[in-house]
MDAnalysis code that builds the backbone (N, CA, C; Angstrom):
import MDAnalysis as mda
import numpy as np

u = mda.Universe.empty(477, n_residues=159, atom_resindex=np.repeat(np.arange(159), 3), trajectory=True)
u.add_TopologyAttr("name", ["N", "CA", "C"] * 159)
u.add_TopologyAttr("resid", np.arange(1, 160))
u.add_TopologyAttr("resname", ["UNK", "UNK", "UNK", "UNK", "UNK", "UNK", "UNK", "UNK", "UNK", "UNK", "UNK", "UNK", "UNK", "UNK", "UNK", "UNK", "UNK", "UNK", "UNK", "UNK", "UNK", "UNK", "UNK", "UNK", "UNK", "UNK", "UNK", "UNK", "UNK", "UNK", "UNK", "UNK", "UNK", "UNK", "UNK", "UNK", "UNK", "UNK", "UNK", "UNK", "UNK", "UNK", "UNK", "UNK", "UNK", "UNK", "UNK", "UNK", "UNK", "UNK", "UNK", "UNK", "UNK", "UNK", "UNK", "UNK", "UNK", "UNK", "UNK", "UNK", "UNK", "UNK", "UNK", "UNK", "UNK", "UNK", "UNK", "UNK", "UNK", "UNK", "UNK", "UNK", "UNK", "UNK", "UNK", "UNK", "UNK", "UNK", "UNK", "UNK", "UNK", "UNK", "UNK", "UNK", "UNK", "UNK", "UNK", "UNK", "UNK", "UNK", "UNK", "UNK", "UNK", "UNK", "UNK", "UNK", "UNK", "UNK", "UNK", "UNK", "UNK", "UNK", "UNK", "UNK", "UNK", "UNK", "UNK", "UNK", "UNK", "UNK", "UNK", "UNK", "UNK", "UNK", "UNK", "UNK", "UNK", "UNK", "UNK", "UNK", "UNK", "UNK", "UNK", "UNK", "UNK", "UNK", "UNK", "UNK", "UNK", "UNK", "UNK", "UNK", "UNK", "UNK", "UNK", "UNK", "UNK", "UNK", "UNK", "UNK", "UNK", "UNK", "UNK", "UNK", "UNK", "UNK", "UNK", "UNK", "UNK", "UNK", "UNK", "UNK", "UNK", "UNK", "UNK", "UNK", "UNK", "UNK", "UNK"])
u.atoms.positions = np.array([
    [116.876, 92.814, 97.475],
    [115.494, 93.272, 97.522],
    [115.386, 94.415, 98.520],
    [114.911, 95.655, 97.989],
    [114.474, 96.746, 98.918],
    [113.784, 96.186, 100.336],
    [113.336, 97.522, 100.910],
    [112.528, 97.011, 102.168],
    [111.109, 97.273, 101.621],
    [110.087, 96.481, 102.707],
    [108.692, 96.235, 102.461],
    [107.987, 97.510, 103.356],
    [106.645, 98.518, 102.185],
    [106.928, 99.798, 102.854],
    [105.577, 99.460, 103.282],
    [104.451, 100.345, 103.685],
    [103.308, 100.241, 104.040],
    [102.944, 101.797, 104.354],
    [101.532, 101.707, 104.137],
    [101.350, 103.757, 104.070],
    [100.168, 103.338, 105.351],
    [99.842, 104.408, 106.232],
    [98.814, 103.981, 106.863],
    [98.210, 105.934, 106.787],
    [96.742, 105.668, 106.685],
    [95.855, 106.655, 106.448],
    [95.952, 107.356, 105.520],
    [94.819, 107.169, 104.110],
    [94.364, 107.162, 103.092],
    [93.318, 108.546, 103.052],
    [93.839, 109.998, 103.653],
    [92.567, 111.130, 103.204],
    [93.743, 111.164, 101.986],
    [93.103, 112.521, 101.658],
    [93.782, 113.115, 100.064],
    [95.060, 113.289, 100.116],
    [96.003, 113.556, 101.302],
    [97.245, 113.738, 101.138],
    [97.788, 112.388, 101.569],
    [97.309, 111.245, 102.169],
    [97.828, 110.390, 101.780],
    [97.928, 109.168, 100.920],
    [96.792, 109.617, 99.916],
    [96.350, 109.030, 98.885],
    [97.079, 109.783, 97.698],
    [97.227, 110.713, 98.037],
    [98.526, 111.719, 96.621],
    [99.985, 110.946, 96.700],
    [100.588, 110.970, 98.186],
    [102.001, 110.461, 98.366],
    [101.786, 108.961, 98.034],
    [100.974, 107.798, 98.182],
    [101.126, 106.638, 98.055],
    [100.609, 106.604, 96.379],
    [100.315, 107.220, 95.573],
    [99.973, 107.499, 94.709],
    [101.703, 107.128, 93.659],
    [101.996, 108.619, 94.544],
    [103.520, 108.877, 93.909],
    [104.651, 107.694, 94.319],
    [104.445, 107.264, 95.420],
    [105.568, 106.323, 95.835],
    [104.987, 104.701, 94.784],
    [103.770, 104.881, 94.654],
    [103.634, 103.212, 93.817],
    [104.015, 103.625, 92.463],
    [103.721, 104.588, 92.080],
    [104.746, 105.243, 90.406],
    [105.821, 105.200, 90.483],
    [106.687, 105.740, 91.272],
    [107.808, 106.379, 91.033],
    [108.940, 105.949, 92.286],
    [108.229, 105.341, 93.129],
    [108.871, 105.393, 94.406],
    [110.359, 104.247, 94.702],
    [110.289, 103.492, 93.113],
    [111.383, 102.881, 92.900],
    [111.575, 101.106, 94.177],
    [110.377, 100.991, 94.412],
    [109.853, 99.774, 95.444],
    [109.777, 98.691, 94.571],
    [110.815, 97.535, 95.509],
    [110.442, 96.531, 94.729],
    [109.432, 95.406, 95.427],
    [108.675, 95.416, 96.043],
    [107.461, 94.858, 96.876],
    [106.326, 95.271, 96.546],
    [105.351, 95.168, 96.765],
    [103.864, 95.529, 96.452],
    [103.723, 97.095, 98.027],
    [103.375, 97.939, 97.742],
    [102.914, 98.560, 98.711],
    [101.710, 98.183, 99.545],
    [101.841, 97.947, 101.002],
    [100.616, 97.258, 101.938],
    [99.877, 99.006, 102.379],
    [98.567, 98.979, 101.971],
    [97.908, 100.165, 102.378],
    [97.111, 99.800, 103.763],
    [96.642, 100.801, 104.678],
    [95.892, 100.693, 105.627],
    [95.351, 101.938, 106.334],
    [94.060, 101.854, 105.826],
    [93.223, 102.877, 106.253],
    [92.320, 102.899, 108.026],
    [91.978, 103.788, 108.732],
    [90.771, 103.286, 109.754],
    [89.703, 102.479, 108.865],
    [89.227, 103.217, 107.925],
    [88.278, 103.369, 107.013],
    [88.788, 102.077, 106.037],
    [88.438, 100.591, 106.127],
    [88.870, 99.475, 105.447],
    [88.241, 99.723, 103.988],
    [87.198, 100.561, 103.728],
    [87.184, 100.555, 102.081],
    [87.605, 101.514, 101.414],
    [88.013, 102.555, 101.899],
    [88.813, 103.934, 101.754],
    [90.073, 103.065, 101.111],
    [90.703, 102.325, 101.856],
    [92.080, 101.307, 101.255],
    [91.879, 100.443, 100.490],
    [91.231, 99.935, 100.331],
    [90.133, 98.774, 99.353],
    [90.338, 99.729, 97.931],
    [89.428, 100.643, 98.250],
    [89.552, 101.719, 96.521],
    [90.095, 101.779, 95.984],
    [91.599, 102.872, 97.320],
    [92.703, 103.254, 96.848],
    [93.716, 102.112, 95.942],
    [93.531, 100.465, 96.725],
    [94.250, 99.485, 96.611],
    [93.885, 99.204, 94.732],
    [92.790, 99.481, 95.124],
    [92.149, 98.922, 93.724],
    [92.137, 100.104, 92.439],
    [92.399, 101.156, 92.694],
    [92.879, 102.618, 91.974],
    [94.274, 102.167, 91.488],
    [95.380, 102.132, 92.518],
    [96.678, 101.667, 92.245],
    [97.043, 100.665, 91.406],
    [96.306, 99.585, 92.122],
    [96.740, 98.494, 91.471],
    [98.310, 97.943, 91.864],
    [97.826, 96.523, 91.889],
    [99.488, 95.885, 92.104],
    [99.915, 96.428, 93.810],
    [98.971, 96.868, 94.638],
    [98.853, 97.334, 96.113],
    [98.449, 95.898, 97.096],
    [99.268, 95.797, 98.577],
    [98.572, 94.811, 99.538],
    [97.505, 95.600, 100.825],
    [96.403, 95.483, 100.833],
    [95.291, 95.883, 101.749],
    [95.662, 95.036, 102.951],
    [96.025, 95.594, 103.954],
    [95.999, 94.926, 105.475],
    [94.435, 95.218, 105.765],
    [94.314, 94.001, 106.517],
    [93.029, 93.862, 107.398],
    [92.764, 94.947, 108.583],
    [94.579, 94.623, 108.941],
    [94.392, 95.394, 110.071],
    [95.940, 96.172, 110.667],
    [96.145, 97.018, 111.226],
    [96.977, 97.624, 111.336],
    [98.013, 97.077, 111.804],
    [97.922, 96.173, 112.711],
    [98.683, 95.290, 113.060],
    [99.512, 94.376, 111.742],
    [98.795, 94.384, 111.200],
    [99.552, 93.242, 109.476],
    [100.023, 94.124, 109.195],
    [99.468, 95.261, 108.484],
    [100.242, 96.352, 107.798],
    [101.734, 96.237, 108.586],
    [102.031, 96.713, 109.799],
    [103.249, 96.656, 110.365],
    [103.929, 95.369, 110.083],
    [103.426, 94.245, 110.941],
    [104.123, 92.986, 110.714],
    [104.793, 92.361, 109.179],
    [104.273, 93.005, 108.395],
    [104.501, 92.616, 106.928],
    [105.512, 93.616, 106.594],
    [105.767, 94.805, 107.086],
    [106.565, 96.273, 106.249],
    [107.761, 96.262, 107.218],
    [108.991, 96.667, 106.607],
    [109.885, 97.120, 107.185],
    [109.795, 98.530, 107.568],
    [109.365, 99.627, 106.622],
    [109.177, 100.620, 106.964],
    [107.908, 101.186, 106.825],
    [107.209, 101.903, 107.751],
    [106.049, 102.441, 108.198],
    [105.762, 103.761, 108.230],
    [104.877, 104.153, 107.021],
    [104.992, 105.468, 107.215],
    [103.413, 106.066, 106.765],
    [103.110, 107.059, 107.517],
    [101.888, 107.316, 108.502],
    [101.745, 108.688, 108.023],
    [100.263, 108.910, 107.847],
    [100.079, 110.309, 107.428],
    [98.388, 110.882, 107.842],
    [98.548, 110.583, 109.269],
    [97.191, 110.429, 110.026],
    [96.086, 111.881, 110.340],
    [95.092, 111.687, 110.442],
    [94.580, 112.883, 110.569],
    [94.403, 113.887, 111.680],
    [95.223, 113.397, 112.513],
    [95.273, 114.244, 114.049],
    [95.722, 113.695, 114.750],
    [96.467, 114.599, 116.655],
    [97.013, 113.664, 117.295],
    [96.054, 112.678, 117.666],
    [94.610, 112.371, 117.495],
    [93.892, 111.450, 118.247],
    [94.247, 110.619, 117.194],
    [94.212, 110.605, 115.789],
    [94.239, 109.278, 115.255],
    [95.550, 108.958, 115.241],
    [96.586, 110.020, 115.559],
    [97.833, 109.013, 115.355],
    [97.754, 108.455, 117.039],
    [97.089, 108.515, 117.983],
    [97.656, 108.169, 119.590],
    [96.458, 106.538, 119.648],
    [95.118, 106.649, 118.699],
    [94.615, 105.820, 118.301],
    [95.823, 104.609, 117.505],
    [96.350, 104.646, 116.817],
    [96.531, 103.812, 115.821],
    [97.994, 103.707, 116.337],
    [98.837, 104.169, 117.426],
    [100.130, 104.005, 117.775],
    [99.845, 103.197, 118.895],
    [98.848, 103.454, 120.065],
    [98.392, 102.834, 120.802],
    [98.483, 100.936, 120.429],
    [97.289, 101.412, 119.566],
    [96.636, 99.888, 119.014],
    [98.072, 98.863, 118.471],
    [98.642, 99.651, 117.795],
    [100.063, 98.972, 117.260],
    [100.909, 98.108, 118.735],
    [101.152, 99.034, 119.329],
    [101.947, 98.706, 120.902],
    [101.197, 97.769, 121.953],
    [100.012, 97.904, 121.730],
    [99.285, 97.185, 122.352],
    [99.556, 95.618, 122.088],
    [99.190, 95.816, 120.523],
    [99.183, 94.261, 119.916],
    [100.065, 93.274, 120.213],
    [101.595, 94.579, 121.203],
    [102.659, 93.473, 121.168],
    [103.303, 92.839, 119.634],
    [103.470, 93.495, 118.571],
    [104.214, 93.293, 117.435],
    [105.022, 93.569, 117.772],
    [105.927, 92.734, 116.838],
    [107.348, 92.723, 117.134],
    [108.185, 94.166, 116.021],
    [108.368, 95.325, 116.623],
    [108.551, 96.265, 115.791],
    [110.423, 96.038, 115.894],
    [111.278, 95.500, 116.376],
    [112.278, 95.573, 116.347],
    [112.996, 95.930, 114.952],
    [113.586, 96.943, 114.461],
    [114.124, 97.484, 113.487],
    [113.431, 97.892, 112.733],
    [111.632, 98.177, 112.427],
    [111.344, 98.721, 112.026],
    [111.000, 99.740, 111.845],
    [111.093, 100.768, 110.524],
    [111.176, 102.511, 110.785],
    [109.682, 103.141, 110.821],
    [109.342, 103.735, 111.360],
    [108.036, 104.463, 111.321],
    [108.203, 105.927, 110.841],
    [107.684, 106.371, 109.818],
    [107.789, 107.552, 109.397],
    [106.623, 108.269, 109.897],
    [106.762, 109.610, 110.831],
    [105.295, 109.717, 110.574],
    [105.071, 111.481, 110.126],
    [104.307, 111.637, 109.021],
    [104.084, 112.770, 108.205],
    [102.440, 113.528, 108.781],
    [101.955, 113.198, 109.620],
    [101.274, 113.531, 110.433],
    [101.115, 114.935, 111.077],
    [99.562, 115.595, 111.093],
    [99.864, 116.792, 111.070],
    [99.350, 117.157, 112.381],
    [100.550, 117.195, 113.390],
    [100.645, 116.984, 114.925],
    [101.678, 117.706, 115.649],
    [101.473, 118.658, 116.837],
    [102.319, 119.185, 117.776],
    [103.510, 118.291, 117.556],
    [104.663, 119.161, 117.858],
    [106.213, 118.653, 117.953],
    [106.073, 117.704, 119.423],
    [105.499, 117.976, 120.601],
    [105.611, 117.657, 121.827],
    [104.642, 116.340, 121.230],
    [103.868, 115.806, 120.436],
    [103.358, 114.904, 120.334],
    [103.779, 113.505, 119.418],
    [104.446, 114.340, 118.628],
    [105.853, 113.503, 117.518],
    [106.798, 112.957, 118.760],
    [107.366, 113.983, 119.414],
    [108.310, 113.485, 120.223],
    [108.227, 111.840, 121.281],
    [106.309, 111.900, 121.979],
    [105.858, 111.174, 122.887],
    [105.625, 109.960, 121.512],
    [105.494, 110.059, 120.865],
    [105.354, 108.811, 119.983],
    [106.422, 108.349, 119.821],
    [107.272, 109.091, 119.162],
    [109.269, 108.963, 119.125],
    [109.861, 107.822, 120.300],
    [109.178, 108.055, 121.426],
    [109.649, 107.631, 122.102],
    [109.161, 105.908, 122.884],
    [107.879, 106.346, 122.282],
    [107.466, 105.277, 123.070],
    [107.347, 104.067, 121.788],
    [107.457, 104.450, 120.125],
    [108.419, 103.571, 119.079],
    [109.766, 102.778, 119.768],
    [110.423, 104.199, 119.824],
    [111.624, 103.487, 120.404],
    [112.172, 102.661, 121.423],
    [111.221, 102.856, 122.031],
    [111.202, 102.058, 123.526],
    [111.083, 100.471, 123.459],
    [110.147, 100.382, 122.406],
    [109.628, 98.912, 121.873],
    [110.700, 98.598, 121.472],
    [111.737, 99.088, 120.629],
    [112.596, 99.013, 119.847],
    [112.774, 99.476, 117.946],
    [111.469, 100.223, 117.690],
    [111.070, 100.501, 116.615],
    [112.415, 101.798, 116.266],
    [112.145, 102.508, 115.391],
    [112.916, 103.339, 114.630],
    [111.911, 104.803, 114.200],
    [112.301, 105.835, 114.235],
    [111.301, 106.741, 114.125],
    [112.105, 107.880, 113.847],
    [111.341, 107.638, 112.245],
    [111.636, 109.744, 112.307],
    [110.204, 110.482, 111.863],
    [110.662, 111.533, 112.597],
    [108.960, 112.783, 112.301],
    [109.302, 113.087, 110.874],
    [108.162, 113.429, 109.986],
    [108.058, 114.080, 108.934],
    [107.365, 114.820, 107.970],
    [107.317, 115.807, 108.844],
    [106.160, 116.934, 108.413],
    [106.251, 117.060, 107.260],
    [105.099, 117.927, 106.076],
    [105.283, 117.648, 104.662],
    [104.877, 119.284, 104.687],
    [105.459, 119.868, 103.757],
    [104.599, 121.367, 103.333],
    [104.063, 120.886, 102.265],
    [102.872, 121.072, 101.945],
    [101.665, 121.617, 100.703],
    [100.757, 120.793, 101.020],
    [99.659, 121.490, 100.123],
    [98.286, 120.610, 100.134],
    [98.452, 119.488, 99.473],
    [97.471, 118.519, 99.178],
    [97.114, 117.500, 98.551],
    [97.773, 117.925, 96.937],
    [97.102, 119.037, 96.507],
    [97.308, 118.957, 95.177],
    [98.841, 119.415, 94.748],
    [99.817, 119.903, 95.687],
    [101.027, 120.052, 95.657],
    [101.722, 118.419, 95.677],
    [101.539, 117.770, 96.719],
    [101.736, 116.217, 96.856],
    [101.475, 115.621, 95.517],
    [99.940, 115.922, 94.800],
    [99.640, 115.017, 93.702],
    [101.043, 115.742, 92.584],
    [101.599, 116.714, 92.543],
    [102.011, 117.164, 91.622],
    [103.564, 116.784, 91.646],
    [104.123, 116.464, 92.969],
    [104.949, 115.545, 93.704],
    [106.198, 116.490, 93.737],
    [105.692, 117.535, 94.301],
    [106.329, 119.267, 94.908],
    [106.120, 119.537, 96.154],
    [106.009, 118.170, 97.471],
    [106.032, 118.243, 98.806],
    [107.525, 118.748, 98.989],
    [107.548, 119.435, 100.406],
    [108.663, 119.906, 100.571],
    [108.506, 118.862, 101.874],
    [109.465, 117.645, 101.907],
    [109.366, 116.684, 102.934],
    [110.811, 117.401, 104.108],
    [110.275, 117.265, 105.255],
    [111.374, 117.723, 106.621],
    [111.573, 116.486, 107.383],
    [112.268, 115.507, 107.321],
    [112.737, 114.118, 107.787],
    [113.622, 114.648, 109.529],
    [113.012, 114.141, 110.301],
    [114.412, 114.931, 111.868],
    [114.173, 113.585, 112.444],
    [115.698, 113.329, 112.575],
    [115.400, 111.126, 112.899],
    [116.684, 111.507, 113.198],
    [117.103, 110.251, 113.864],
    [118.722, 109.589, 113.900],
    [118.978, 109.468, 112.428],
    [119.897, 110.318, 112.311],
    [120.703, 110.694, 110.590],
    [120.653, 108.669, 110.506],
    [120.831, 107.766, 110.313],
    [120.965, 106.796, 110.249],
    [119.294, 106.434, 109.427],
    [118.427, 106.221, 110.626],
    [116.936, 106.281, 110.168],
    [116.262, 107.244, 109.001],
    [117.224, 108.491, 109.118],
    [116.562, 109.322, 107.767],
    [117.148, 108.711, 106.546],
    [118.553, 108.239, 106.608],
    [119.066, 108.076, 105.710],
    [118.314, 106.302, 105.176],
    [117.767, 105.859, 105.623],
    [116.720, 104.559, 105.302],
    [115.364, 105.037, 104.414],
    [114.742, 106.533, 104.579],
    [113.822, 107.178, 104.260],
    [114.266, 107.904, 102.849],
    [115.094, 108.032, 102.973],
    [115.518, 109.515, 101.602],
    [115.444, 108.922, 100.710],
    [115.889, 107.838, 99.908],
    [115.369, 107.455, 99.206],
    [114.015, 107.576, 98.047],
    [112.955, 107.650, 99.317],
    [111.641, 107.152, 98.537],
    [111.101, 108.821, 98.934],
    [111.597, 109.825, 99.137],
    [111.109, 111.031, 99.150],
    [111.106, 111.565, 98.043],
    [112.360, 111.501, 96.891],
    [112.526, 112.504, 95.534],
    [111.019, 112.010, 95.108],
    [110.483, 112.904, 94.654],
    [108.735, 112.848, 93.654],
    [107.883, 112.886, 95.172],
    [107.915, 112.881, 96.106],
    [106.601, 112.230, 97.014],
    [105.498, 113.922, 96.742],
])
């Protein structure tokens, strides 16, 4: 059995990629969605179909092996990385992707303080808009411990 993935933040570009990864993304688990916005994921969950809605960000993690994040700024990713670390989950071996559209110096301070917990982290900036994503012509840039990217590549062909 594959690993258990989870998307967190649901605007248009990450509602295009979780779009493409529940088509095509070759997952054998239900995808766990998680929005700030709990009916924004509710929709999407219910658009998809065959999707798991976390309550709360904290489940989303605890349930997924790999975590991957496509937030709307450094405040919501320092919001929602915070809240994660806080909770005290047990992130040990799990990967956090994050596609987040955020300073390098701010990828890095997250990078680190994942890893510190013991989590896994690679940055992954995406080129195109939403409607490039929906068309599943992202140009994905994965920069991780070659080990951790190579856990990710996978579920990139189509995103």
């Amino acid at each position: 059995m594959g690993p258990r993935m989870a998307f967190m933040g649901l605007g248009e570009m990450g509602k295009a990629m979780t779009r493409n990864l529940h088509r095509d993304g070759n997952l054998t688990s239900p995808l766990t969605l998680w929005n700030r916005t709990k009916s924004t994921a509710d929709a999407h969950g219910a658009d998809l179909g065959d999707c798991k809605v976390a309550e709360t960000v904290q489940e989303a993690v605890e349930n997924s092996d790999i975590v991957w994040s496509c937030l709307q700024d450094q405040s919501a990713v320092e919001q929602v990385f915070d809240s994660i670390l806080a909770a005290n989950v047990d992130i040990t071996g799990k990967l956090f992707v994050d596609s987040s559209t955020i300073a390098p110096e701010w990828s890095n301070a997250t990078a680190k303080r994942v890893i510190e917990a013991g989590g896994e982290f690679v940055s992954m900036p995406v080129m195109g808009e939403p409607v490039v994503a929906a068309a599943k012509k992202l140009i994905c840039i994965p920069s991780g411990k070659p080990e951790s990217v190579d856990r990710i590549r996978p579920y990139l062909e189509g995103v």
